[in-house]
C-alpha positions in Angstrom: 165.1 40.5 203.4 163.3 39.3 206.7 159.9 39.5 204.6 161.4 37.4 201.7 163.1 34.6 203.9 159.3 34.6 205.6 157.4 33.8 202.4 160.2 31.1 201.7 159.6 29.5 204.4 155.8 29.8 204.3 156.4 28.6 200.9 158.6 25.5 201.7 156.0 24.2 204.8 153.2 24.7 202.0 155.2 21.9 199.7 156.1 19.6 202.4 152.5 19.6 203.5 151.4 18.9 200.0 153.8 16.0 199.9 152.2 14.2 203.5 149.5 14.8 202.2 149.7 13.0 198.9 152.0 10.4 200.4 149.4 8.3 201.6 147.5 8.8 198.7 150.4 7.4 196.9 150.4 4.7 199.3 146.7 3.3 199.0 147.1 3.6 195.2 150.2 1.2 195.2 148.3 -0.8 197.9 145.3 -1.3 195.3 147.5 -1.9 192.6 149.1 -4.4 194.0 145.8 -6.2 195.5 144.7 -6.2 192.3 147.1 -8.0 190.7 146.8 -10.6 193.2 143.4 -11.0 192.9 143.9 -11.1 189.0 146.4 -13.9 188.8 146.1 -17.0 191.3 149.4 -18.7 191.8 149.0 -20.7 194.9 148.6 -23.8 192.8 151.6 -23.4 190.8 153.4 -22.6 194.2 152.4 -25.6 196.0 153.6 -28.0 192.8 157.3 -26.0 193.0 157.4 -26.1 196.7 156.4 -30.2 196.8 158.4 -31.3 193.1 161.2 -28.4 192.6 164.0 -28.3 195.3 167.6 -26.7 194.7 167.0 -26.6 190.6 166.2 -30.1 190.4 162.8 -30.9 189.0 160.7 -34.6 189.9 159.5 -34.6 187.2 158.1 -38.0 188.0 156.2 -36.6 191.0 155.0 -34.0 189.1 153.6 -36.2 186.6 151.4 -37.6 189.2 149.9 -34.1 189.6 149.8 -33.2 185.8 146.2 -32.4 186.6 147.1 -29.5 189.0 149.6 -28.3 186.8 146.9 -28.2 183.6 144.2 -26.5 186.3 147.1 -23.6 186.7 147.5 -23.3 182.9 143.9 -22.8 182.7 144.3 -20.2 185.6 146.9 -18.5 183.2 144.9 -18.7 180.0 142.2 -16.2 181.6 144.0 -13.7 183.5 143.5 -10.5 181.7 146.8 -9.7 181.4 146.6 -6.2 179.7 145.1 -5.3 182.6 148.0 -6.0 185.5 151.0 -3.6 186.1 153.8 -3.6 184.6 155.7 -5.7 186.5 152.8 -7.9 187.1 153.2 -8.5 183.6 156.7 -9.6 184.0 156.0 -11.8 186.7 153.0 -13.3 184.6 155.0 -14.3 181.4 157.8 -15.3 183.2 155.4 -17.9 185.5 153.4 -18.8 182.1 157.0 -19.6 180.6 158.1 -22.3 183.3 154.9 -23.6 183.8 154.1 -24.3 180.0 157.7 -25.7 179.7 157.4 -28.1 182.6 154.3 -29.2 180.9 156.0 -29.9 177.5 158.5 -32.4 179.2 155.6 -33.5 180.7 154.1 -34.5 177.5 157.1 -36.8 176.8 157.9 -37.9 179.9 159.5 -40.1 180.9 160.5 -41.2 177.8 162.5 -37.9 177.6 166.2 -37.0 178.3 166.8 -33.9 177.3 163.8 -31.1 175.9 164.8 -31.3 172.6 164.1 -34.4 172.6 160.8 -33.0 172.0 161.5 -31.2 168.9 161.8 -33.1 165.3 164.1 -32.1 162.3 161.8 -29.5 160.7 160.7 -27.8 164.5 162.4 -27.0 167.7 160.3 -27.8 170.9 160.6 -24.0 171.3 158.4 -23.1 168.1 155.4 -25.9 169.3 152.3 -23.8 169.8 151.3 -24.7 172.8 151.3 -21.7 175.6 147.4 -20.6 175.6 147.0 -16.9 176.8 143.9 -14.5 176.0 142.6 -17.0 173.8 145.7 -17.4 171.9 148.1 -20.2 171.3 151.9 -18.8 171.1 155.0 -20.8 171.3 158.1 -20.4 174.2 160.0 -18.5 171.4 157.1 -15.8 171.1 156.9 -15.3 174.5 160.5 -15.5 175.2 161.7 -13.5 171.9 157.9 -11.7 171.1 157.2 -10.6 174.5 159.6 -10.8 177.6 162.8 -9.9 175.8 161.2 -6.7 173.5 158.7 -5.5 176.3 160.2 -5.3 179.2 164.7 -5.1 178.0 165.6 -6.9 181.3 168.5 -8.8 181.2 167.6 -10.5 184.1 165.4 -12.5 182.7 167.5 -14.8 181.1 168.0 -16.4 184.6 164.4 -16.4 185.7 163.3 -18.4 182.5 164.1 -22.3 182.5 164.7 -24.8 179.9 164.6 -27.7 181.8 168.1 -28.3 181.2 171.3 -28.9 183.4 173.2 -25.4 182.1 170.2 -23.1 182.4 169.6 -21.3 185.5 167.9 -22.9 188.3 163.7 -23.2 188.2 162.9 -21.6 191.9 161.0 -23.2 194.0 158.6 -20.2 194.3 156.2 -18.0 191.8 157.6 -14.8 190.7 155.7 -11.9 191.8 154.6 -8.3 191.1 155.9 -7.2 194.9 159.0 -9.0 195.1 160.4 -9.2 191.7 163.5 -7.2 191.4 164.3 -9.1 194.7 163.6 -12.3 192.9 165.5 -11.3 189.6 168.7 -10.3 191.3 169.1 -13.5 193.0 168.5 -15.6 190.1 171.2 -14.0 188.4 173.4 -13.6 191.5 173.1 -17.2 192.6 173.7 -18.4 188.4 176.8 -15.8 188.2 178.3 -17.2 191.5 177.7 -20.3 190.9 181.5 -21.9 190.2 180.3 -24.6 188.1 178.3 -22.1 185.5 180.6 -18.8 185.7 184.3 -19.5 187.4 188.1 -17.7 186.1 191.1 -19.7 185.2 194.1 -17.7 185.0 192.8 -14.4 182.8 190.0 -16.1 181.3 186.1 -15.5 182.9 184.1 -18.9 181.8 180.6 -18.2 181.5 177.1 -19.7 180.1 176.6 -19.6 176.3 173.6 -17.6 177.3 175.3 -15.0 177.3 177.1 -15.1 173.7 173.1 -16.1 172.4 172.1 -12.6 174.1 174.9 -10.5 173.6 173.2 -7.7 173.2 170.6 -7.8 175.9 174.1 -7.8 178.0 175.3 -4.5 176.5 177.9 -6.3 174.5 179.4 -6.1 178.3 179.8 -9.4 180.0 182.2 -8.9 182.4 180.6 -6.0 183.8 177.2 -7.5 184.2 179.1 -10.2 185.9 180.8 -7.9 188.3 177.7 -6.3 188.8 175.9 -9.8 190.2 179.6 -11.0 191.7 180.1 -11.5 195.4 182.7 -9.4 196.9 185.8 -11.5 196.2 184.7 -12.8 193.1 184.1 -9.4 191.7 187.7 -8.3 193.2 189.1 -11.1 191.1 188.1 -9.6 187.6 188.7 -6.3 188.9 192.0 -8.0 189.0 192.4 -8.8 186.0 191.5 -5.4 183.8 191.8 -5.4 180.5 193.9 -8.7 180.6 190.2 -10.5 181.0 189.4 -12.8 178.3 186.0 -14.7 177.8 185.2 -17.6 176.6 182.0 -19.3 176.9 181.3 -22.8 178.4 179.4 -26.2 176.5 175.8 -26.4 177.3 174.7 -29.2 178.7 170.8 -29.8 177.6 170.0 -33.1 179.2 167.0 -32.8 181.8 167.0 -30.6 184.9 165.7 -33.1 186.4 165.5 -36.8 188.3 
């Protein structure tokens, strides 16, 4: 008995050594990883132009005019990353940057004779079908990255609050880039701050009011929106449906497509 407890323990101080030793291995891999993303994608344009035009959601997109030229040197920044080549969630970062930035730049192309972004579309094509966002020498459209790419790849339901249309009901733009190392950070606070928002998800009486972005993507939601709400809801918010039980109705609010912007 004493022999066998001794080789267990022997045993047990072998794996635990194997695990400090591969830990920092672990560490310098995730280290390299993420220094080469960086390296691979350059954001710090893009982040000055949201830091100096984009503050609490509300785009200048007059300012930013005035710097269209930065704004078209970050495009071309995006155009030759080699995106296959990032990590996964640099890749979720990356499309979801490439998806604001190429939308600011459509309003851009009408401004400021525009009011609202499909103002930008005609009878026969929505502005989101333009073929405009140049990646890996190819020319896609918002909708094929938004319903091609970020939806199918990467089935996070958050993402429907980091992408903007430029539009007074859609979630706020941030005033920062999205990145590799903080994303999960990043993505639940755009979806905490657009769920707890009153004016864009609020109860009256036994009905939750939310976004039609959530009836458009029912099933990204699980066919479950008041649990993703109560998932994203602040303490007494999310004690409010709980309230409520299977009394909770939903229905969802206009949306109001004029500009994000002054």
């Amino acid at each position: 008995m004493y022999r066998c407890r001794r080789e267990l323990d022997m045993m047990n101080r072998s794996r635990h050594a194997t695990v400090w030793l591969l830990l920092p291995a672990a560490l310098l891999l995730f280290a390299a990883v993420a220094a080469a993303d960086a390296a691979a994608v350059d954001n710090s344009v893009y982040a000055d132009l949201l830091q100096k035009y984009v503050h609490n959601g509300v785009v200048d997109y007059r300012g930013l005019k005035g710097d269209e030229a930065l704004l078209d040197r970050y495009l071309k920044v995006l155009e030759q990353v080699p995106v296959t080549e990032l990590s996964r969630k640099a890749q979720f970062a990356f499309y979801i940057n490439a998806y604001n930035a190429w939308t600011l730049k459509l309003i851009l192309s009408g401004y400021p004779g525009v009011k609202s972004i499909k103002d930008l579309g005609s009878f026969f094509q929505s502005p989101w079908k333009k073929k405009l966002v140049r990646i890996q020498g190819k020319v896609l459209t918002l909708d094929a990255l938004e319903h091609g790419i970020l939806r199918p790849r990467f089935k996070d339901p958050r993402v429907h609050f980091a992408i903007v249309c430029a539009s007074k009901s859609c979630p706020p733009l941030i005033s920062v880039p999205y990145r590799a190392d903080t994303l999960d950070v990043q993505l639940d606070a755009a979806a905490g701050n657009f769920i707890n928002n009153p004016q864009a998800t609020y109860l009256k009486g036994d009905t939750l009011y939310v976004s039609k972005i959530f009836k458009w993507f029912a099933d990204d939601f699980g066919g479950d929106v008041p649990g993703f709400v109560a998932r994203y809801a602040r303490p007494d918010f999310k004690k409010q449906l709980a309230a409520r039980g299977k009394r909770l109705k939903i229905a969802y609010l206009d949306y109001d497509w004029s500009l994000n912007g002054r």
